[in-house]
C-alpha positions in Angstrom: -51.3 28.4 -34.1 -50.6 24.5 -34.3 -47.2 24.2 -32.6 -44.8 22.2 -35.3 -42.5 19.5 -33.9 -38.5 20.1 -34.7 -37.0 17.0 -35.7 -33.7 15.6 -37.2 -34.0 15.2 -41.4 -34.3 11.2 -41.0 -36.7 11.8 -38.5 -38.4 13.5 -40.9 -38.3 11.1 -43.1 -39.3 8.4 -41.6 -42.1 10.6 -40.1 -43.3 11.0 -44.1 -42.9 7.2 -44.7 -46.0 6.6 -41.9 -47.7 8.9 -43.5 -47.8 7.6 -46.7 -48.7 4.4 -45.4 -45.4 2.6 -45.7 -45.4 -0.9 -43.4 -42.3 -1.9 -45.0 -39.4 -1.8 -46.3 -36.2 -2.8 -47.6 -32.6 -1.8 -47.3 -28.8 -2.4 -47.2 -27.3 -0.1 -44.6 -24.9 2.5 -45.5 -23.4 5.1 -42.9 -24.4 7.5 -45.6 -28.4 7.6 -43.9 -27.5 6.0 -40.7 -30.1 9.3 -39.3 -32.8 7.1 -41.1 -31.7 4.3 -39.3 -31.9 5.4 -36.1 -35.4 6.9 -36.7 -36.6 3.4 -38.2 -35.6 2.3 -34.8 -38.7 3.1 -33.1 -41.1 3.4 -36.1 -43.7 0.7 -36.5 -42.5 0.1 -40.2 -40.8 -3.5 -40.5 -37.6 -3.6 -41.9 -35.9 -6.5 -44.2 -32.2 -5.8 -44.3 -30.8 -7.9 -47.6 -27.7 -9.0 -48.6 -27.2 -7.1 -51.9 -28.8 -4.0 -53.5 -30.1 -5.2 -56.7 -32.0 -7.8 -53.9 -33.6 -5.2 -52.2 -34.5 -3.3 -54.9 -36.4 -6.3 -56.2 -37.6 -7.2 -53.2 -39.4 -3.9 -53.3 -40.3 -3.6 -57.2 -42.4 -6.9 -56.0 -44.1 -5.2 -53.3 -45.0 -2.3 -55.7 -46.2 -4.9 -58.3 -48.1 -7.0 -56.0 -49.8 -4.2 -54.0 -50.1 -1.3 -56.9 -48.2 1.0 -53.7 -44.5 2.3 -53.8 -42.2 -0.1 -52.8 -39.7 1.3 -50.7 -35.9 0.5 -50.5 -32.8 2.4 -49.0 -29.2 2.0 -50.0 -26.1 3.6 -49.4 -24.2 5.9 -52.0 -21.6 5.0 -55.1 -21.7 1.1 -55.2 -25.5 0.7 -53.4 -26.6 2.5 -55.9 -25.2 1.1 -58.9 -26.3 -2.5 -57.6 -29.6 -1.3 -56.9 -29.7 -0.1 -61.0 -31.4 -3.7 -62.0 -34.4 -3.0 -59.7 -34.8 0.7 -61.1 -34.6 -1.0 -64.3 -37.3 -3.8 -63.6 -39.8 -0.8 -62.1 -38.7 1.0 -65.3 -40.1 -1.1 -67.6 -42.8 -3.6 -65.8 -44.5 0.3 -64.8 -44.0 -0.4 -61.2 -44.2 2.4 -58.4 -41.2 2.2 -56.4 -39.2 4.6 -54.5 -35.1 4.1 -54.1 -33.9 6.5 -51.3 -30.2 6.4 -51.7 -27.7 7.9 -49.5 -24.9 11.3 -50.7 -22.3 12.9 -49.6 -22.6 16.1 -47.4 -23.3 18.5 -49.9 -20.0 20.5 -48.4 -18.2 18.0 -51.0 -20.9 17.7 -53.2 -19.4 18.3 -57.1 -15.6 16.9 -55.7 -16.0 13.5 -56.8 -15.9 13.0 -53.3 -15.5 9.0 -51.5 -18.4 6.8 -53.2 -20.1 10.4 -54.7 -22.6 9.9 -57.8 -24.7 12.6 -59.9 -27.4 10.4 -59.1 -29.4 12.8 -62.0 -26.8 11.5 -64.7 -27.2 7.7 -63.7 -30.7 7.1 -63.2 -32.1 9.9 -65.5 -33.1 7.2 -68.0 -34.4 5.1 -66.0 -36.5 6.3 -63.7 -39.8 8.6 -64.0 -38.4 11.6 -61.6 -34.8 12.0 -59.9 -34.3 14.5 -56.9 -31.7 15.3 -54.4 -33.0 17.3 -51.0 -30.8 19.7 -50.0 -33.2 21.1 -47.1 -34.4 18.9 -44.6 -37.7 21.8 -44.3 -38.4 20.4 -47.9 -38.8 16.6 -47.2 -42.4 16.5 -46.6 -42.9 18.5 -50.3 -40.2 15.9 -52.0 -41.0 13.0 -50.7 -45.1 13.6 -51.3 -44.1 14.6 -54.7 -42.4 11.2 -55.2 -45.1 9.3 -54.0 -47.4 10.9 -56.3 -45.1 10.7 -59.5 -44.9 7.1 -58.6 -48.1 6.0 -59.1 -49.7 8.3 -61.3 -50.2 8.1 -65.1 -47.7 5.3 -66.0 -46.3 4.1 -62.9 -42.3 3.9 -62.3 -39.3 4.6 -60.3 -38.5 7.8 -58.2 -35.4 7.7 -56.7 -34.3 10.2 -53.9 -30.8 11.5 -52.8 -30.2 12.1 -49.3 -26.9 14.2 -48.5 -25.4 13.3 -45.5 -25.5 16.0 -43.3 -29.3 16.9 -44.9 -30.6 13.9 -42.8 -28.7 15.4 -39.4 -29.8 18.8 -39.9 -32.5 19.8 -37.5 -35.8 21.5 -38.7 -39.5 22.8 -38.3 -41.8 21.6 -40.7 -45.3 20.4 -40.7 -45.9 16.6 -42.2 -47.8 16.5 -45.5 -51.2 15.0 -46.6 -51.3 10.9 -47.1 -50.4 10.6 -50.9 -53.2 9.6 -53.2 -53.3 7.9 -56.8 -55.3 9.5 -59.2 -57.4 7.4 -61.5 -58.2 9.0 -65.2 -61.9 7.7 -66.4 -63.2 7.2 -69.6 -66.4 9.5 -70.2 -69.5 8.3 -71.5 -68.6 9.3 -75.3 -65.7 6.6 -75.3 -67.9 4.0 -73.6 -70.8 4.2 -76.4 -67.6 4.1 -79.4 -66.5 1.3 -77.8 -70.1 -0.3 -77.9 -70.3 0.3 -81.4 -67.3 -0.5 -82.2 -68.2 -4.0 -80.4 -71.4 -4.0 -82.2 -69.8 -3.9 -85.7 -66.8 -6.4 -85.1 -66.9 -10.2 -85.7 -63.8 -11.4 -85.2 -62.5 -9.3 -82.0 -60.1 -9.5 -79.3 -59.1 -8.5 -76.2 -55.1 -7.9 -74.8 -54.7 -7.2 -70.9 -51.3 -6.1 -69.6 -49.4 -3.3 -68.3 -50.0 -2.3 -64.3 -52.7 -0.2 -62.3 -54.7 -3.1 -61.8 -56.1 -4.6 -58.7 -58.5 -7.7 -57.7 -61.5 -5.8 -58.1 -60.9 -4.5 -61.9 -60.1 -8.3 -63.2 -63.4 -9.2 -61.5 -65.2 -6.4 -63.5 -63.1 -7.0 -66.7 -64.3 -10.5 -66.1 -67.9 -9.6 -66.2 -67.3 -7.4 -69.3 -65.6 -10.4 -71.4 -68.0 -12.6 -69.8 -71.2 -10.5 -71.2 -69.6 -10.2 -74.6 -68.2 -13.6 -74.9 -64.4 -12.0 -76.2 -61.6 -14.3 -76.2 -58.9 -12.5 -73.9 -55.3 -12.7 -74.1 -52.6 -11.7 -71.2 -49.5 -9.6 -72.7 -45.8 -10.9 -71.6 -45.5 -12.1 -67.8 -49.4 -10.4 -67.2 -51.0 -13.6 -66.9 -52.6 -12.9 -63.3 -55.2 -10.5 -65.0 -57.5 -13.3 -66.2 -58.1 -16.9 -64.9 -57.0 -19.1 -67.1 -59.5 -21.8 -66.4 -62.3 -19.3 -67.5 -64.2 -20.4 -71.0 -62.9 -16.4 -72.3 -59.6 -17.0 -71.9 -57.5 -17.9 -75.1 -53.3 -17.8 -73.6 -50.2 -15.7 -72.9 -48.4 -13.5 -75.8 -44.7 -14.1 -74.1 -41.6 -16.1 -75.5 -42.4 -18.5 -77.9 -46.5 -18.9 -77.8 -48.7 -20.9 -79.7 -49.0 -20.1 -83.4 -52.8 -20.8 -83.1 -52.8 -18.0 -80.6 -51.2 -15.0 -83.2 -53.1 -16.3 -86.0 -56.2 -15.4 -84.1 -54.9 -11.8 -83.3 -53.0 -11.1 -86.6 -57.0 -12.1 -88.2 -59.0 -10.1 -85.6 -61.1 -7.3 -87.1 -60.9 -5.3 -83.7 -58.0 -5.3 -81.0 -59.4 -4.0 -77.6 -55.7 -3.3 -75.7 -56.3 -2.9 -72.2 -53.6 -1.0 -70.0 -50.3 -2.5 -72.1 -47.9 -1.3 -74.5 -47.7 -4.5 -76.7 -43.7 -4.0 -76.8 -41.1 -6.2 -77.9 -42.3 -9.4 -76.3 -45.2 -9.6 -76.8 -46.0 -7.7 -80.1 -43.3 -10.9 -81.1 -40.5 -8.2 -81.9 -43.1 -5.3 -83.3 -44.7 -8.0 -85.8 -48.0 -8.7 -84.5 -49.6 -5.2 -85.8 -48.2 -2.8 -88.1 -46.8 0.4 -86.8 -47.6 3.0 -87.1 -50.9 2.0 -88.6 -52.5 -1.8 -87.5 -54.5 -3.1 -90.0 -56.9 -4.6 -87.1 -58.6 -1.7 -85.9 -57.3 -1.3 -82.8 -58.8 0.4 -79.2 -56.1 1.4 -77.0 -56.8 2.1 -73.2 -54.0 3.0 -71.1 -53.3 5.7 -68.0 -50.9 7.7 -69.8 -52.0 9.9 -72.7 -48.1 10.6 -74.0 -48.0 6.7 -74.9 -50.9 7.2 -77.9 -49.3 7.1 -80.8 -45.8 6.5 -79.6 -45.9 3.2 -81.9 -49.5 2.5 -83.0 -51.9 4.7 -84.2 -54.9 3.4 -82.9 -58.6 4.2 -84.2 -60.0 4.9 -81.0 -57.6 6.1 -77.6 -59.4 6.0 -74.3 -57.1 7.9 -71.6 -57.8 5.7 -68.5 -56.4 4.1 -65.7 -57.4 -0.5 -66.1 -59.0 0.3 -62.7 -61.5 3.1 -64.0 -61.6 1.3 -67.4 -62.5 -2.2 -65.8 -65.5 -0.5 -63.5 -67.0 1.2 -66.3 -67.4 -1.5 -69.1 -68.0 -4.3 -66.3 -71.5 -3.4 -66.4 -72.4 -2.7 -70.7 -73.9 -5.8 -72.5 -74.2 -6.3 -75.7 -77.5 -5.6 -77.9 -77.3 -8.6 -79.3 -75.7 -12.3 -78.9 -72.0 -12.2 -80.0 -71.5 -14.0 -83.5 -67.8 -14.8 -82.4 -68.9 -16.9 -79.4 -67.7 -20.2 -80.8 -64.3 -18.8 -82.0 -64.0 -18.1 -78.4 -64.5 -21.5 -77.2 -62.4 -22.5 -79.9 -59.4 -20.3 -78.4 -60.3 -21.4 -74.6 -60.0 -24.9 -76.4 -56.6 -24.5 -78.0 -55.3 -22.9 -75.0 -56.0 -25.7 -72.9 -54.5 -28.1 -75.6 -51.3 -26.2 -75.8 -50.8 -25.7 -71.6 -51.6 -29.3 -70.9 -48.2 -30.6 -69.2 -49.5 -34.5 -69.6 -48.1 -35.2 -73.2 -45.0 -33.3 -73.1 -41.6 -35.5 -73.0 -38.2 -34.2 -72.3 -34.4 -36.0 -72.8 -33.9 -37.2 -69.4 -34.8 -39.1 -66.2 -36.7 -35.9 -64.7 -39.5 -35.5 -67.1 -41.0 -31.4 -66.8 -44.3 -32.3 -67.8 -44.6 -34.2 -64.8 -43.6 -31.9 -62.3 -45.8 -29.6 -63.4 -48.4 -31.6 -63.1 -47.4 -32.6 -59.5 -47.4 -28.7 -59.1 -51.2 -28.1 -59.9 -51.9 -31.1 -58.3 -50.3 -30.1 -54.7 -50.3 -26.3 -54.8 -53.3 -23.7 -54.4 -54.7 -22.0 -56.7 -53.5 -18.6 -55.4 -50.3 -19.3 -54.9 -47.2 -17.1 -56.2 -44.8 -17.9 -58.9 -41.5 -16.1 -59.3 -39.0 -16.2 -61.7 -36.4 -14.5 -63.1 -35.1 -14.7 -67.0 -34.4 -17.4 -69.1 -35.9 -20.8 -70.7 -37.0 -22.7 -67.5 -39.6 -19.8 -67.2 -41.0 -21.7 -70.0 -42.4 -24.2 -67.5 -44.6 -21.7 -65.4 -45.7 -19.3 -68.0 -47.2 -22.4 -70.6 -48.0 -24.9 -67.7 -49.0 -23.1 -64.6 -52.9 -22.1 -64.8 -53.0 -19.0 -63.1 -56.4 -18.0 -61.7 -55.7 -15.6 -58.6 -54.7 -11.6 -59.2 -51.5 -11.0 -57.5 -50.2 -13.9 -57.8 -47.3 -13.7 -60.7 -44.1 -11.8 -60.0 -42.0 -12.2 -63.1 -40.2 -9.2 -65.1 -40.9 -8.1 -68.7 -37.6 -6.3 -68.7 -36.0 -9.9 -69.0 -33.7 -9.3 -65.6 -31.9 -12.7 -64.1 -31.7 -13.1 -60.8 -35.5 -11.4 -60.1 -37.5 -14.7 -58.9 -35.3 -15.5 -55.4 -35.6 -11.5 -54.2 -39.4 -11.3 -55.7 -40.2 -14.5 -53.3 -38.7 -12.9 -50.6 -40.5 -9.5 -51.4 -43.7 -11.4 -51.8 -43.8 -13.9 -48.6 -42.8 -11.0 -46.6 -45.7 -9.2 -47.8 -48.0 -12.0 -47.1 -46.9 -14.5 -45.2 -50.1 -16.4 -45.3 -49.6 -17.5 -49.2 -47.5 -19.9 -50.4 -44.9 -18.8 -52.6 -42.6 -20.7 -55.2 -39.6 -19.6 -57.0 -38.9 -20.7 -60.5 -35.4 -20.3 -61.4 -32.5 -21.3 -63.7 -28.9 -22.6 -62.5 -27.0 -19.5 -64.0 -30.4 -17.1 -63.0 -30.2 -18.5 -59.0 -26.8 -17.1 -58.4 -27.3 -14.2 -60.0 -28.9 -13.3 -56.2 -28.5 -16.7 -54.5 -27.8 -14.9 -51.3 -31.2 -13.5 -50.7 -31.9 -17.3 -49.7 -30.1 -16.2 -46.4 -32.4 -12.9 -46.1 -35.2 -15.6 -46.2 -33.8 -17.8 -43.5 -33.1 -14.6 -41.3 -36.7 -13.5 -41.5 -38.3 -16.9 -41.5 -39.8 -17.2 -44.9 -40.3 -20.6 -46.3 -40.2 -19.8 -49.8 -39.8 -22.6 -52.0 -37.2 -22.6 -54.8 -37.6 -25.0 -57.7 -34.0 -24.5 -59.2 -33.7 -26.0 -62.8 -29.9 -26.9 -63.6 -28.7 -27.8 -66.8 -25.3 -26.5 -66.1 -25.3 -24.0 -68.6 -27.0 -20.6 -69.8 -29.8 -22.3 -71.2 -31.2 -19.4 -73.0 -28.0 -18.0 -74.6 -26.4 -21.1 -75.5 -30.1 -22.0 -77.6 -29.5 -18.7 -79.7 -25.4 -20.1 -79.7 -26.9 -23.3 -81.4 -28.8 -21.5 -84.0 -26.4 -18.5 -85.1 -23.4 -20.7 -84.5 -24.1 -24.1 -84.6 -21.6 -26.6 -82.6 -19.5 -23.4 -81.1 -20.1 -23.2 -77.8 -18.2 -20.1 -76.1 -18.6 -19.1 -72.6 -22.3 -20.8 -72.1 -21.0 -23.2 -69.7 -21.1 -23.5 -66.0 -19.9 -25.7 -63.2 -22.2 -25.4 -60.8 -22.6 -25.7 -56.5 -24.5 -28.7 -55.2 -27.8 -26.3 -54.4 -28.7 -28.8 -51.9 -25.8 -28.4 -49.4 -26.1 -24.8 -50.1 -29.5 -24.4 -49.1 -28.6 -26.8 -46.1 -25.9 -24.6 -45.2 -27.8 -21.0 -45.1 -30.4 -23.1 -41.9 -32.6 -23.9 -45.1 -34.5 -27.1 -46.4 -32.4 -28.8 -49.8 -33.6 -31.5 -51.5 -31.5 -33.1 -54.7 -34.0 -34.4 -57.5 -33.1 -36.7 -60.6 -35.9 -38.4 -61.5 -39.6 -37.8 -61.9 -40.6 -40.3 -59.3 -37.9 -38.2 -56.7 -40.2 -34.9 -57.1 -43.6 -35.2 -55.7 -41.8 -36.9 -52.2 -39.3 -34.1 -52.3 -42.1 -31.7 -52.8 -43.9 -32.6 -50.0 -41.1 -32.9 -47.4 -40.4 -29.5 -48.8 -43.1 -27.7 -48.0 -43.8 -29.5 -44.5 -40.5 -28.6 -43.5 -41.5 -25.0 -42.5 -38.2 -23.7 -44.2 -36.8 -21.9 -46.9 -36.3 -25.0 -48.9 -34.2 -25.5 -52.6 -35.6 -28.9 -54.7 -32.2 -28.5 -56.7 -33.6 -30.6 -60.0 -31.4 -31.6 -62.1 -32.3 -31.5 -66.2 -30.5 -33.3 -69.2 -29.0 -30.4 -71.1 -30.7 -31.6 -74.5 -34.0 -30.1 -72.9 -33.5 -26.6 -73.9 -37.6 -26.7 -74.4 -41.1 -28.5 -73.8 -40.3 -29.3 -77.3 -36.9 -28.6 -78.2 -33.3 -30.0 -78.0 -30.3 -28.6 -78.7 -29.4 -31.2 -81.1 -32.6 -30.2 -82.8 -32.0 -26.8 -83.2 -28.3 -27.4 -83.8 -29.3 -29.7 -86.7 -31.8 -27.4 -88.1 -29.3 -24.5 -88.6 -26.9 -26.6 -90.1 -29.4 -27.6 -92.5 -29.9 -23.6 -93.6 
């Protein structure tokens, strides 16, 4: 008989993290798990200790994004929890595994409303794919595989875990489980030969990648797929890392405001191949782009999760697989014959490279965008990793940034401010070895400015490229058009981000002009520190090709 170690419930815990593979992790401490602590004291698992919840949730919804793994984050009861809600959310909707262990009260005062207690059920029960509370310590290894499992499997998402008080004291005898594994769902052969003829009968088809469940290795074989059959590929909203941009297939982005050219060319197709997304709000430009419940495109939808078929298109042929499994198996078809829609491919790979070329683009103002974005793909690799939270100034990276490298794009389709700074942090921790750049907004910075100290702490030289306009950029635009000339509560009077980042033991820089940015970039990045390039924008530039004047004008004209 195999003689079973008694251990503490954290201990046990922690004991299941290492099995599962966790290296890291992210937390704010709480005396609520401070059993977990003290086991995470002599467990080779590195932990970043952050300065706010919603922080280290993002910093570990990046992790899960980046990696295709659970990211892992621990707060304390009540208030941890309700801060750590935005991360949830973000897993929530971007289909990223993550894992929130949060602490409770002894479960003595359980169903008391006792100091800081939550029905954790009731709060994140929308949210998140599975919600549990363990009230035996003997059932940790059996909860916490189960979360890891529910995590990553069909449609990825959120599990969060409760952890009474006195559960993580008690002391117990129970074996460790198995290592957690994902499990992909392949398409059969049937699907694969539909799909063929499908192909084989189109002439005006297209391809949409998005959603998660990817990895380096599927874009390679996706590449070789689109490559054989000579399809113009799109990237749904914020999923531009799945295809390289500079390759002759690819045709743009379906986010916030993309080129017309671009939707044309889908709402015409004769066959939509969607690969792993759900074409939501975004990027179906707000349920527009095909009709629901029936497209008039015929349309084959691929995703992991069979309950999403039909939810809002019926499509004419539904292939229940993971983008991993899908990826490997049509990476290798050809066609029977040269594609007829070749040269409407090059003419999307054109356009695209038309509409993302910075070189034209004039702002109001002595700091000119265009410019530093072209200062950006002059000086930065390839592979290196943009963040950014919500609003207009994501503009800049999502048209202008050529992304070629998988992994290298943390940004949120559920629209969340404050992501990039925490997603940087998440990310450079992860691998320090790859540079990292945070885009972000005046009012989107301070949203979680103080994760700039967490990246000082652990020695991350992240480099923020803050855009401030001194407003809400994104709100006050809509202001403009619905109510032209009444500006209400759009405004801000903002730090100077370059004695703040100064202050923290970081690198700030204060830009103005365009001729200030390429020097400021480069003492930047050979400073070795968490730096800030604090750039400061005329408000007029709402756009690449938009003022506010403009749009004010314009609705005063209707």
């Amino acid at each position: 008989m195999t003689h079973l170690p008694t251990r503490s419930g954290g201990q046990i815990l922690v004991d299941q993290l290492l099995v599962h593979g966790v290296q890291q992790l992210f937390c704010v401490p709480g005396e609520s798990f401070l059993a977990v602590l003290d086991a995470l004291h002599d467990a080779p698992i590195a932990v970043t200790v952050c300065r706010q919840e919603g922080g280290a949730a993002m910093m570990a919804e990046a992790q899960g994004k980046l990696t295709g793994q659970p990211g892992v984050c621990f707060v304390t009861r009540g208030p941890g929890a309700t801060n750590a809600a935005a991360g949830v959310h973000i897993a929530h909707q971007d289909a990223t595994p993550l894992l929130l262990f949060v602490g409770q009260v002894a479960r003595g005062a359980l169903g008391r409303e006792a100091f800081q207690e939550m029905d954790y059920g009731a709060v994140f029960g929308s949210m998140a794919k599975w919600v549990v509370q363990v009230e035996d310590a003997r059932r940790l290894p059996e909860l916490v595989s189960r979360a890891f499992h529910v995590a990553t499997s069909g449609r990825p998402g959120p599990v969060v875990i409760a952890l009474p008080e006195d559960m993580l004291t008690e002391v117990a005898t129970v074996a460790d489980a198995l290592p957690y594994r994902a499990t992909d769902t392949h398409p059969g052969p049937a699907p694969l030969a539909e799909l063929q003829q499908r192909l084989a009968a189109a002439r005006r088809p297209v391809v949409i990648l998005g959603g998660s469940r990817w990895s380096a290795q599927a874009v390679q074989q996706f590449r070789a797929f689109a490559e054989a059959f000579a399809l113009p590929v799109f990237c749904s909203f914020r999923r531009q890392m799945l295809f390289d941009h500079t390759h002759p297939c690819y045709g743009g982005d379906l986010g916030l405001g993309p080129n017309p050219r671009l939707l044309a060319r889908i709402r015409s197709a004769d066959l939509v191949l969607l690969v792993g997304g759900r074409l939501s709000e975004v990027p179906s430009q707000g349920y527009t782009l095909l009709d629901i419940p029936t497209p008039q495109q015929n349309l084959v939808h691929v995703y992991a999760d069979a309950d999403e078929f039909g939810k809002l298109y019926r499509a004419t042929q539904s292939v229940h697989a993971t983008p991993q499994a899908f990826a490997a198996a049509v990476g290798t078809l050809r066609p029977a014959s040269p594609p007829v829609w070749r040269a409407e491919t090059e003419t999307a790979h054109a356009d695209y490279l038309r509409w993302s070329d910075p070189a034209p683009i004039q702002i109001p103002g002595p700091l000119q965008m265009g410019a530093v974005m072209q200062d950006l793909r002059t000086n930065l690799p390839p592979d290196t990793i943009f963040c950014n939270g919500a609003g207009n100034f994501a503009t800049w990276v999502h048209r202008f940034w050529p992304f070629t490298t998988y992994a290298s794009q943390l940004a949120p389709t559920s629209g969340s401010m404050g992501y990039g700074l925490p997603a940087g942090v998440g990310a450079k921790r992860l691998w320090p070895q790859r540079e990292v750049v945070v885009f972000a907004g005046d009012g989107d910075f301070l949203m979680h400015g103080q994760e700039f100290a967490t990246a000082v702490q652990y020695g991350l030289p992240i480099l923020v490229v803050l855009l401030d306009n001194a407003m809400l950029g994104t709100i006050r635009m809509h202001q403009e058009r619905h109510y032209p000339g009444r500006v209400s509560a759009t405004a801000l009077q903002n730090p100077d981000f370059c004695a703040y980042a100064q202050a923290f033991g970081g690198h700030g820089e204060r830009v103005t002009t365009t001729a200030e940015f390429a020097p400021a970039l480069a003492r930047a990045r050979a400073s070795g520190l968490p730096a800030i390039l604090h750039c400061l924008l005329d408000p007029e530039a709402i756009t690449p090709t938009g003022t506010l004047q403009g749009i004010r004008n314009a609705a005063l004209a209707n």
